[in-house]
N, CA and C atoms as an extended XYZ file, in Angstrom:
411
Properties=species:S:1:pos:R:3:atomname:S:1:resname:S:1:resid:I:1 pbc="F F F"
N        -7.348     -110.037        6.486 N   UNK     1
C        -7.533     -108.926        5.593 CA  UNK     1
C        -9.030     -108.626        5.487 C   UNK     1
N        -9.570     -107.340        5.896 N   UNK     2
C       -10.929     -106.726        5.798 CA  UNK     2
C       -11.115     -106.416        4.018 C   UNK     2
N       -12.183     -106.526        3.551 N   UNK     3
C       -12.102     -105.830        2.455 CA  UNK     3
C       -13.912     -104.421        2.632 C   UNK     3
N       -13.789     -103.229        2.633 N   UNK     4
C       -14.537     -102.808        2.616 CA  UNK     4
C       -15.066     -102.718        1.499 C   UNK     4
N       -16.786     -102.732        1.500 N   UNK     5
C       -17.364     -102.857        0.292 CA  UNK     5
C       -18.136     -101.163        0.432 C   UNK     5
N       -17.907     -100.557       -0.822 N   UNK     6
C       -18.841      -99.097       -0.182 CA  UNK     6
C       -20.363      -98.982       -0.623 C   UNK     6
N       -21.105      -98.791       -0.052 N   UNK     7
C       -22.088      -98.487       -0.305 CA  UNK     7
C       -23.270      -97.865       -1.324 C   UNK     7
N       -23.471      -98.288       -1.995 N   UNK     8
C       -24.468      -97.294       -2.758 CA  UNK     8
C       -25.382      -95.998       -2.513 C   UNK     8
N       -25.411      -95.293       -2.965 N   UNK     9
C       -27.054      -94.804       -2.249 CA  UNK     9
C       -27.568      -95.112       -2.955 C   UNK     9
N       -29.219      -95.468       -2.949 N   UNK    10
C       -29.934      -95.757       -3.857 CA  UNK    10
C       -30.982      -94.855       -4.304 C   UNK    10
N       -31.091      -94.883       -5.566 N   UNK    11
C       -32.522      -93.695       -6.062 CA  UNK    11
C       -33.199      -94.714       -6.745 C   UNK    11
N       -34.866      -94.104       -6.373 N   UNK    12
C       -35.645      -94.593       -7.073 CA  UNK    12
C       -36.704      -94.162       -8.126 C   UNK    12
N       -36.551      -93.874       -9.663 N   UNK    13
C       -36.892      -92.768      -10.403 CA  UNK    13
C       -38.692      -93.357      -10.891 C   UNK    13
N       -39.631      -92.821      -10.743 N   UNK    14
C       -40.800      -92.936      -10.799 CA  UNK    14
C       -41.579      -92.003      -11.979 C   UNK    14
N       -41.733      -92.870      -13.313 N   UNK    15
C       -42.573      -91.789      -14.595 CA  UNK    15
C       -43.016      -93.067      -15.362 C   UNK    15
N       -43.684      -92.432      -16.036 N   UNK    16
C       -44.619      -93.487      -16.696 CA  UNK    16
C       -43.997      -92.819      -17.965 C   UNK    16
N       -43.246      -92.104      -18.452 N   UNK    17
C       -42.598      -92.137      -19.425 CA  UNK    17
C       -41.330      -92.758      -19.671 C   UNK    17
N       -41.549      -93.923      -20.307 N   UNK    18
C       -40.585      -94.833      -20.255 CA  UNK    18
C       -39.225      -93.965      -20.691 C   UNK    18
N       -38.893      -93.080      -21.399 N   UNK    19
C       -37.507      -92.933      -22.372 CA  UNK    19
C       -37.189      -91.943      -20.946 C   UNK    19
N       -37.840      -91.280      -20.295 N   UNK    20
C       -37.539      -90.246      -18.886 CA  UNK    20
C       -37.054      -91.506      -18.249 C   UNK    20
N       -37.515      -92.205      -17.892 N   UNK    21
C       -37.084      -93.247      -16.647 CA  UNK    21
C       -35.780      -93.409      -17.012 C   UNK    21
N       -36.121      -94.301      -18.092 N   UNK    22
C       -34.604      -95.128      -18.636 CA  UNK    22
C       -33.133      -94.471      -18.328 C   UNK    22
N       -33.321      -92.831      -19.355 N   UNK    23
C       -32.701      -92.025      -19.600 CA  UNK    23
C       -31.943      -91.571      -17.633 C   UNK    23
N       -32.974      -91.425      -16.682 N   UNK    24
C       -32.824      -90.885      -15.794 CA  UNK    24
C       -32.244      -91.908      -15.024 C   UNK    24
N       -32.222      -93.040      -15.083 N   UNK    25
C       -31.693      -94.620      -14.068 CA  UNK    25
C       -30.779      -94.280      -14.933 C   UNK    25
N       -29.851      -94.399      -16.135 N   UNK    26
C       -28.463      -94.424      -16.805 CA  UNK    26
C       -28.057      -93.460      -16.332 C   UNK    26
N       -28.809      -92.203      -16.054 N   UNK    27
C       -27.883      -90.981      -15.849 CA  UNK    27
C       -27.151      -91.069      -14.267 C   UNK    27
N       -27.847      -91.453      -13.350 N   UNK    28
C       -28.007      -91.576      -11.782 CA  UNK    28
C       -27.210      -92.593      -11.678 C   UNK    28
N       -27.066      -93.944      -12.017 N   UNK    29
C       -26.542      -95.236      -12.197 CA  UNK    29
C       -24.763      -94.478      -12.701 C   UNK    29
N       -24.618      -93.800      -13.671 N   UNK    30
C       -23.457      -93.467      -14.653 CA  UNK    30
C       -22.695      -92.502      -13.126 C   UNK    30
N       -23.533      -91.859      -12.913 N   UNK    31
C       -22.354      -91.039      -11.268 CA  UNK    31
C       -22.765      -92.370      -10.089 C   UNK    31
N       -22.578      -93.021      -10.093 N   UNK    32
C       -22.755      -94.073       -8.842 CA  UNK    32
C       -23.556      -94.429       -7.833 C   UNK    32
N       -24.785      -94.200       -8.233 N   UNK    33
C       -26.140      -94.357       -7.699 CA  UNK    33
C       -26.279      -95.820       -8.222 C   UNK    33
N       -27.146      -96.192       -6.822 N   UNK    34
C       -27.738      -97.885       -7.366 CA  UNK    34
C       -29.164      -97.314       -7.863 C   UNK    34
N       -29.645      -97.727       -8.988 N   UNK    35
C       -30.849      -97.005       -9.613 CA  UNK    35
C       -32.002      -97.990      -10.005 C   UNK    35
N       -33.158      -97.884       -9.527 N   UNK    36
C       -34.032      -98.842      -10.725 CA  UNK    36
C       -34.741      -97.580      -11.013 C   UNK    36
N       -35.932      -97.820      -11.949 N   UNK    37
C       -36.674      -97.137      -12.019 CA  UNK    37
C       -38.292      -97.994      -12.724 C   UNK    37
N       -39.446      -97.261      -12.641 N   UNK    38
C       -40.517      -97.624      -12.697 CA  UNK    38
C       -41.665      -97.112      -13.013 C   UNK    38
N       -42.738      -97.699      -13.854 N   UNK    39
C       -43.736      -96.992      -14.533 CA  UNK    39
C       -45.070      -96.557      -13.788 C   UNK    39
N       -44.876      -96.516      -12.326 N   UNK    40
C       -46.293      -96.662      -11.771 CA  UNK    40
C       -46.453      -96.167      -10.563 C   UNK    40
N       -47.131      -95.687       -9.771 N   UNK    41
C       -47.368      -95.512       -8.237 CA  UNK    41
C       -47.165      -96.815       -7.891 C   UNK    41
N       -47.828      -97.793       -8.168 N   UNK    42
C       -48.114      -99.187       -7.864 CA  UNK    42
C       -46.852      -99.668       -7.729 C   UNK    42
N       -45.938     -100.079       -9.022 N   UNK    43
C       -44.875     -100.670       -8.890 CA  UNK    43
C       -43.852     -100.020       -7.909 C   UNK    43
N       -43.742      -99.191       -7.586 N   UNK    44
C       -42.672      -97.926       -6.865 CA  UNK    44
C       -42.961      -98.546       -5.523 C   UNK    44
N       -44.332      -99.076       -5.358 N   UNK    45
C       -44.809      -99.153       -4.265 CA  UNK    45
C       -44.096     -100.719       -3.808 C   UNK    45
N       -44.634     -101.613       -4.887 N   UNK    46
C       -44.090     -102.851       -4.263 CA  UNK    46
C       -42.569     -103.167       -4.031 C   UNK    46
N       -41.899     -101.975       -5.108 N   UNK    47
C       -40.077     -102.247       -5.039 CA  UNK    47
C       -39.885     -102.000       -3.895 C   UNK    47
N       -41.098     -100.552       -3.028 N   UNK    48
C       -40.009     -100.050       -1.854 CA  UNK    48
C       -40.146     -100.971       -0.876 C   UNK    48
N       -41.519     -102.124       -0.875 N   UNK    49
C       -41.160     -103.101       -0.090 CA  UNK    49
C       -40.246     -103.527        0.524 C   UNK    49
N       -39.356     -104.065       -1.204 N   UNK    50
C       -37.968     -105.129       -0.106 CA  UNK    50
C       -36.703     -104.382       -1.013 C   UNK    50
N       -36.893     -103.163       -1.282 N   UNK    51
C       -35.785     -102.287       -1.997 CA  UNK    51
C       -36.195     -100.778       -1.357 C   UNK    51
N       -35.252     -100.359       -0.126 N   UNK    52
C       -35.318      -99.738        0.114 CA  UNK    52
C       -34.169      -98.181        0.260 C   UNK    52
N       -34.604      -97.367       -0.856 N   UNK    53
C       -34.009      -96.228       -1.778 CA  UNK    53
C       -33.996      -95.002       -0.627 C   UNK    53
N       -32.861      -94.256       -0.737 N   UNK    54
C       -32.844      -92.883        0.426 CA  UNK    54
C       -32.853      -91.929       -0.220 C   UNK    54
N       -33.462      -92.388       -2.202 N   UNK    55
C       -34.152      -90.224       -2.343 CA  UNK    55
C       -35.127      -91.532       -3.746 C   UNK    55
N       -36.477      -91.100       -3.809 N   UNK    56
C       -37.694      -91.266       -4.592 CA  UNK    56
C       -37.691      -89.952       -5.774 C   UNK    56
N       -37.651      -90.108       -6.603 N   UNK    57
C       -37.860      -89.031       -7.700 CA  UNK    57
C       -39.030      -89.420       -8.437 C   UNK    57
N       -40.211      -88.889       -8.037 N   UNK    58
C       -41.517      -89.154       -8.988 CA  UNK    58
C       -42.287      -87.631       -9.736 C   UNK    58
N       -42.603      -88.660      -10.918 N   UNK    59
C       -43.558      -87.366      -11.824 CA  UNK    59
C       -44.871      -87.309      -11.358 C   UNK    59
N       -45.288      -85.743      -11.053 N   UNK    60
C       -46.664      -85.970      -10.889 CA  UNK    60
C       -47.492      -86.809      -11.062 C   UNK    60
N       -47.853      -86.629      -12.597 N   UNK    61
C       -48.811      -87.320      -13.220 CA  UNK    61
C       -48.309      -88.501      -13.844 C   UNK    61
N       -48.822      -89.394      -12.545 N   UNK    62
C       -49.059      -91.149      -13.205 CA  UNK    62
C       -50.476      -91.569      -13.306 C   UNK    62
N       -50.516      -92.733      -14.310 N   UNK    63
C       -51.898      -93.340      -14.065 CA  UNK    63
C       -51.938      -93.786      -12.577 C   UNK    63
N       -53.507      -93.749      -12.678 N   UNK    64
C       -53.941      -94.342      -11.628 CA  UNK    64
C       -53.474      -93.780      -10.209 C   UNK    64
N       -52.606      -93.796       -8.994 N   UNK    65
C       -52.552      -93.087       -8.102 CA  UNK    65
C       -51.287      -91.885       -8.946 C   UNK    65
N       -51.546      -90.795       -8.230 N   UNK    66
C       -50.475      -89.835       -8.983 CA  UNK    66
C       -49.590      -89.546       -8.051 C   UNK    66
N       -48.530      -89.149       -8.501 N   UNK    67
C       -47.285      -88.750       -7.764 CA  UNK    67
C       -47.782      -88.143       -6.617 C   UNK    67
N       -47.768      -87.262       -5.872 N   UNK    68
C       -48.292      -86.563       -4.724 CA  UNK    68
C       -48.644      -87.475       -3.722 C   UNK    68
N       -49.947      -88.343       -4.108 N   UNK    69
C       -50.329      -89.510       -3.687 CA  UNK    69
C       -49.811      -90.073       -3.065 C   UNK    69
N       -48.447      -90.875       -4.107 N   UNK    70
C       -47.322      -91.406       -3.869 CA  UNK    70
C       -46.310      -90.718       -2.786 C   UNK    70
N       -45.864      -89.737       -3.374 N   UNK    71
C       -45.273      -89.108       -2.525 CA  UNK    71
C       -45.712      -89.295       -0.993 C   UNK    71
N       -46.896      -88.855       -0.817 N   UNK    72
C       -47.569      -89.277        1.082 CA  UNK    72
C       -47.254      -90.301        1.199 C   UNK    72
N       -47.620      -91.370        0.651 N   UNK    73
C       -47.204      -92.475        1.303 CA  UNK    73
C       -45.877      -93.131        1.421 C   UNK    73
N       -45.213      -92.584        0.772 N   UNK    74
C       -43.704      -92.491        0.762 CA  UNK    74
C       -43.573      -92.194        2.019 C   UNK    74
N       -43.514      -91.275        2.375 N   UNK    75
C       -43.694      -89.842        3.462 CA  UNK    75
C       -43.927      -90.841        5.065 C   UNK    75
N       -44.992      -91.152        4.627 N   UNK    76
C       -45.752      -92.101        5.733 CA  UNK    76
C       -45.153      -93.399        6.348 C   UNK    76
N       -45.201      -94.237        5.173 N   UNK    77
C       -43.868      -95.798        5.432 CA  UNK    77
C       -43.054      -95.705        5.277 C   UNK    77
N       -41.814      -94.829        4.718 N   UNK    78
C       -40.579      -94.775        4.776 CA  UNK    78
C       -40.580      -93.362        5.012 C   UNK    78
N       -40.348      -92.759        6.495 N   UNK    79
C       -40.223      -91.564        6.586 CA  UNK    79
C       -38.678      -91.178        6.301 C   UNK    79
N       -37.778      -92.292        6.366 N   UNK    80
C       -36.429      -91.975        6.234 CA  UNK    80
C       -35.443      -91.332        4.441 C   UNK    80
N       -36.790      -91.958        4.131 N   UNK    81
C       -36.641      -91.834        2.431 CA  UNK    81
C       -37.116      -90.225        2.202 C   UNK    81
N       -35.943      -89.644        1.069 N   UNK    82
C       -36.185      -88.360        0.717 CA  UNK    82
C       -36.868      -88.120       -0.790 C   UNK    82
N       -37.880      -86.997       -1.034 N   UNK    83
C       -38.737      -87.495       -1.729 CA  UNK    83
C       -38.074      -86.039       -2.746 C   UNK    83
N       -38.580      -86.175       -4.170 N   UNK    84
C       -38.553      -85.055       -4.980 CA  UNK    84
C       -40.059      -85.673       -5.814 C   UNK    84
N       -40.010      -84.402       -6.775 N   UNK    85
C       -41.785      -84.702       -7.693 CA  UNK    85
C       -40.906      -83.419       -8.496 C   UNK    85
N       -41.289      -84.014       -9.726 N   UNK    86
C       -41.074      -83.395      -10.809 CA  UNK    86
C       -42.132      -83.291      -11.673 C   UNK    86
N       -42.772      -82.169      -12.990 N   UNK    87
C       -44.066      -82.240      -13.504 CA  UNK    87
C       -43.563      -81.407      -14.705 C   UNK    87
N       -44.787      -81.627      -16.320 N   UNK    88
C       -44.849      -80.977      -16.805 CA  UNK    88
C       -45.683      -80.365      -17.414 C   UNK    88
N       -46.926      -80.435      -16.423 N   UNK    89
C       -47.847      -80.300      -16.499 CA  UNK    89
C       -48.825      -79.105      -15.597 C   UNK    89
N       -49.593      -78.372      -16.369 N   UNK    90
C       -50.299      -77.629      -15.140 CA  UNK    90
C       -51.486      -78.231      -14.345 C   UNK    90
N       -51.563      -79.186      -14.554 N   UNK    91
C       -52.582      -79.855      -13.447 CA  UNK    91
C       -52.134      -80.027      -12.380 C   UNK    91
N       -50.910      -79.951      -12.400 N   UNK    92
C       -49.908      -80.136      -11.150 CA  UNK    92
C       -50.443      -78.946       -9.478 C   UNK    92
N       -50.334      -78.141      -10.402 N   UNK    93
C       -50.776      -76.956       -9.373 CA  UNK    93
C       -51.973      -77.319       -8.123 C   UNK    93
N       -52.888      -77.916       -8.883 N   UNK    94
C       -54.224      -78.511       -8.217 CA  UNK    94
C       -53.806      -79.607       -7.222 C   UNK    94
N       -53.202      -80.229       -8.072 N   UNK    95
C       -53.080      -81.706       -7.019 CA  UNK    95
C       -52.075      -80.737       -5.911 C   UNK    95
N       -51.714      -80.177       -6.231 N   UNK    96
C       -50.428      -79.394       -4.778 CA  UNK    96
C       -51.212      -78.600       -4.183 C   UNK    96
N       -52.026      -78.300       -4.356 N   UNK    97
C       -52.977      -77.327       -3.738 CA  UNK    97
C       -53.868      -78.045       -2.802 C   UNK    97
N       -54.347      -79.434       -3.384 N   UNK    98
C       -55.575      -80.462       -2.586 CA  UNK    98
C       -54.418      -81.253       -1.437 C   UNK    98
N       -52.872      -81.419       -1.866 N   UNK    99
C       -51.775      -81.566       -0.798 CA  UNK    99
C       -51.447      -80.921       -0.161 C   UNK    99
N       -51.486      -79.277       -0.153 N   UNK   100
C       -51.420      -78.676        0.978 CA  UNK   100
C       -52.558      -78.394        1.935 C   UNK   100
N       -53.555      -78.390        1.493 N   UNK   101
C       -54.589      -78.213        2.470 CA  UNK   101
C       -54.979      -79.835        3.262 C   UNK   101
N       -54.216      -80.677        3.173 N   UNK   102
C       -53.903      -81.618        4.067 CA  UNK   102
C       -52.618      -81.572        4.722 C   UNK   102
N       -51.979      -80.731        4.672 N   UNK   103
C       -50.997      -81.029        5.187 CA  UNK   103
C       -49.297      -81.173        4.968 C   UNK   103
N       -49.537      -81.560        3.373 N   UNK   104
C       -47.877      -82.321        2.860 CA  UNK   104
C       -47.814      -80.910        1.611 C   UNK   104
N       -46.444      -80.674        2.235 N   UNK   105
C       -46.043      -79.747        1.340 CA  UNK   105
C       -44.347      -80.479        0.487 C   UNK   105
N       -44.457      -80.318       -1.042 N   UNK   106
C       -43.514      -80.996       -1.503 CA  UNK   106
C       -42.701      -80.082       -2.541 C   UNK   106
N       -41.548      -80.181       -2.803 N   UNK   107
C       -41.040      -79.142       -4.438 CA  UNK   107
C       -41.281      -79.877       -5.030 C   UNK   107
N       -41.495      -78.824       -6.199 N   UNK   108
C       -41.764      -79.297       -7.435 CA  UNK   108
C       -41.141      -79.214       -8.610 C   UNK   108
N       -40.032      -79.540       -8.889 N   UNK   109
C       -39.520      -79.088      -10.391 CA  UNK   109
C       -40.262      -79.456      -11.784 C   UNK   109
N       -39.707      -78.360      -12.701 N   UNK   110
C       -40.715      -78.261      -14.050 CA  UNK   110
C       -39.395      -78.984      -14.722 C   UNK   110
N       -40.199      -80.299      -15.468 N   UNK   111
C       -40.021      -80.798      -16.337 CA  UNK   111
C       -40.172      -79.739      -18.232 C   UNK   111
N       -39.091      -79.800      -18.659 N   UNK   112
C       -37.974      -80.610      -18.577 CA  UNK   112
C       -36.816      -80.143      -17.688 C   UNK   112
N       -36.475      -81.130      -16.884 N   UNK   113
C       -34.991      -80.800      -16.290 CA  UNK   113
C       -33.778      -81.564      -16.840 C   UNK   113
N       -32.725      -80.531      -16.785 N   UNK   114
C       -31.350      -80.573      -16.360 CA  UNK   114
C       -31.194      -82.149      -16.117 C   UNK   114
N       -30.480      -82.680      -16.244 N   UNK   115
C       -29.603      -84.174      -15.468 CA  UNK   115
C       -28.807      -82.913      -14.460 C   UNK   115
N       -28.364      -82.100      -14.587 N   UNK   116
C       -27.514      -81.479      -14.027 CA  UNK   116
C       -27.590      -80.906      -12.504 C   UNK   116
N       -28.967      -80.666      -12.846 N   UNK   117
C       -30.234      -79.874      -12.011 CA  UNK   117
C       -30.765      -81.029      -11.124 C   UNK   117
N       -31.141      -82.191      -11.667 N   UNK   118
C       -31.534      -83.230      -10.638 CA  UNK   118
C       -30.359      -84.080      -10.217 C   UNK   118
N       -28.989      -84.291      -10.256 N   UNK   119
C       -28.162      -84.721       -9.600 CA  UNK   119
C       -27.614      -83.616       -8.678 C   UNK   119
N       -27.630      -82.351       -8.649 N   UNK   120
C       -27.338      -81.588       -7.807 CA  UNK   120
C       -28.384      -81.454       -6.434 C   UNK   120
N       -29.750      -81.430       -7.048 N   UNK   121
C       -30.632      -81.857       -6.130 CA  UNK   121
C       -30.816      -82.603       -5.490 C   UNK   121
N       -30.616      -84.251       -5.984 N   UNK   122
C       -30.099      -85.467       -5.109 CA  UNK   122
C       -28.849      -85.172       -4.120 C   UNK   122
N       -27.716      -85.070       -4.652 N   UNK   123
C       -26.472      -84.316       -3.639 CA  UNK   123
C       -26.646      -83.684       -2.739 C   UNK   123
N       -27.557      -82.586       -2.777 N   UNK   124
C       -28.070      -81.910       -1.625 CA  UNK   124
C       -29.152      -82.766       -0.715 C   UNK   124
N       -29.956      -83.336       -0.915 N   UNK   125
C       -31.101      -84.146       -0.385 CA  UNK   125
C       -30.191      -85.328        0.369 C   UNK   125
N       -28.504      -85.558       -0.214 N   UNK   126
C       -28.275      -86.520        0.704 CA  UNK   126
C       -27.548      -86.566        1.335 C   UNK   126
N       -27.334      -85.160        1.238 N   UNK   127
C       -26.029      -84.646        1.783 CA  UNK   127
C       -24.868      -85.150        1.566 C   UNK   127
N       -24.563      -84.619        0.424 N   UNK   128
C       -23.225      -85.135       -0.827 CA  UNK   128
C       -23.102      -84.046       -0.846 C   UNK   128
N       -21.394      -84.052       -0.848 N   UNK   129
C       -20.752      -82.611       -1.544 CA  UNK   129
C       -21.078      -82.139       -2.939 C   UNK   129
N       -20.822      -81.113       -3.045 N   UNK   130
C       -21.235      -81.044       -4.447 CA  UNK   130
C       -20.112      -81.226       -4.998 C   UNK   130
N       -20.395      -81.797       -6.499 N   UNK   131
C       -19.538      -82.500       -7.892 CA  UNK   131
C       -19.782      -81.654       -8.696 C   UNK   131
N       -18.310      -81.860       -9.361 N   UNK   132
C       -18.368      -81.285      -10.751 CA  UNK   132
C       -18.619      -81.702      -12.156 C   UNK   132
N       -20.156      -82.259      -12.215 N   UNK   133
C       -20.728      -82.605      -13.669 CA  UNK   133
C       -21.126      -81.804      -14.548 C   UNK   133
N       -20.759      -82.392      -15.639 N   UNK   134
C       -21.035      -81.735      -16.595 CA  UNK   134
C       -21.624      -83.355      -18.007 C   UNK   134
N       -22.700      -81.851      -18.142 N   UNK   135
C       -23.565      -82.925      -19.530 CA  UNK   135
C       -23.740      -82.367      -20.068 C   UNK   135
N       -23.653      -81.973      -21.354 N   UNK   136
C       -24.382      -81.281      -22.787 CA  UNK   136
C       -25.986      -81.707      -22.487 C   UNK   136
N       -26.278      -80.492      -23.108 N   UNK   137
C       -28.320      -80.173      -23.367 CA  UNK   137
C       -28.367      -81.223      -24.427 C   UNK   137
């Protein structure tokens, strides 16, 4: 007797706002995503080491290296990994601006989002059918 085990996909949610993270790993985790999530460029960095996630969801603005940042190097060592950047901030514009004139062009969704809005976006990024969720604002 085989027993198949199915797979996860995994997301990996990146904000230095802890109650966003939390909130966003329960939400992702609750439709069947394997989820961690994390306060840092840094830490994001060492999970993807030996935890390796097929969609990255980071906020622009982190201390110290910022999303974008992140994002490239995402980009760079795990080219297989699909990336999103979310912001709610207008500084954002700049740092996307000093990223395109190198090269990396990324979307950007405005915080605040939808759960609705970023699981549909994951679905598409992983090529998942689309579902019918529903969450109250």
């Amino acid at each position: 007797m085989t027993v198949e085990i199915e797979k996860r996909r995994r997301v990996l949610i990146v904000d230095d706002e802890r109650l966003i993270t939390s909130t966003l790993v329960t939400i992702f985790s609750q439709r069947g995503y394997e989820t961690e999530g994390v306060y840092s460029a840094e830490q994001a960095i060492a999970l993807l080491e030996d935890w390796h996630p097929e969609l990255v969801i980071i906020d622009v603005l982190l201390p110290a290296m910022n999303g974008i940042d992140l994002a490239i190097r995402v980009r760079s060592q795990w080219p297989g990994c699909h990336i999103s950047l979310f912001s709610g901030q207008a500084a954002t514009a700049d740092l996307l601006e000093l990223a395109i004139q190198s090269g990396h062009t990324f979307d950007v969704l405005a915080k605040p989002v939808h759960p609705t809005e970023l699981l549909e976006m994951a679905g598409r990024l992983l090529g998942e059918p689309p579902a019918s969720i529903a969450y109250e604002s």
